[in-house]
N, C-alpha and C positions, 0 to 999 in steps of 0.2 A: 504494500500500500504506500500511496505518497501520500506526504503530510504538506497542508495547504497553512500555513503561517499568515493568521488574521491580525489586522490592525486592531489599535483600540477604540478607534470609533465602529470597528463595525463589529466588535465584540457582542452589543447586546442583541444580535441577531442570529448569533450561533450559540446561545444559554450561556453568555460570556466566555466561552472556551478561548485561547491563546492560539490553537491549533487543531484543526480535524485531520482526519486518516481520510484518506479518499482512493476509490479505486479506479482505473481509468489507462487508456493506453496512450492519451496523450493529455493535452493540456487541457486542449477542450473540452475532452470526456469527465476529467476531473472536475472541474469548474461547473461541470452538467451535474456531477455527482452531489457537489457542496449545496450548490443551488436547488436542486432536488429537496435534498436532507432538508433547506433551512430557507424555504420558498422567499418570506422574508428582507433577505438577503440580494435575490437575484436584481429588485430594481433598483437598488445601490452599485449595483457592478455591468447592470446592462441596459442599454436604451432601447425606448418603442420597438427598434428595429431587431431586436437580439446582439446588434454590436456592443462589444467592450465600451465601455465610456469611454471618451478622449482622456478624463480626468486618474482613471485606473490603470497602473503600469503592475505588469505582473511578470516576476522574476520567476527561473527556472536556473534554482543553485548559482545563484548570486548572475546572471545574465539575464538581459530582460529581450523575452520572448518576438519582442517586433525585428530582433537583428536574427531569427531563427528562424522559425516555421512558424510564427505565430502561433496559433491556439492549435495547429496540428502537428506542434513538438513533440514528438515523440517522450514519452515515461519511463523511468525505472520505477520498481519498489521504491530503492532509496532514494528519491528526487524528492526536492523540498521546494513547494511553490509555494512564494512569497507575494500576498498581496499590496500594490503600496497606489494610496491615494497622491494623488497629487496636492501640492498646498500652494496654495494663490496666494501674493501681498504684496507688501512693500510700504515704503515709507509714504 
């Protein structure tokens, strides 16, 4: 199983867990997994359309997935996929 490593904003959508087990042969199937599990969850990470938000960047073992196969990266067991929100500011 890969472990999908949640922020803390979007903790209270997954009964505050740190990290779920998810099973999947790539990224997407995983992400289908979580979002399945934790329905909740899915329209913080995906828009009307089913695309990723612009705003969600999703790591595969420290490498973010848009330099890879996107959501049809390929899985290990041991792959650890990182969620990370984007954060807007400035002065």
């Amino acid at each position: 199983m890969a472990k999908i490593l949640i922020p803390t904003p979007l903790r209270q959508y997954v009964d505050k867990k740190d990290s779920v087990d998810v099973t999947g042969a790539t990224v997407g199937e995983a992400l289908n997994a979580l979002t399945t599990a934790h329905p909740d969850l899915k329209k913080n990470l995906y828009n009307d359309e089913g695309k990723l938000r612009s705003f969600v960047n999703i790591y595969l073992n420290d490498e973010d997935i848009r330099y890879m196969k996107k959501e049809s990266t390929p899985l290990a067991d041991s792959d650890t996929i990182s969620i990370v929100p984007s954060i807007a500011g400035g002065l």
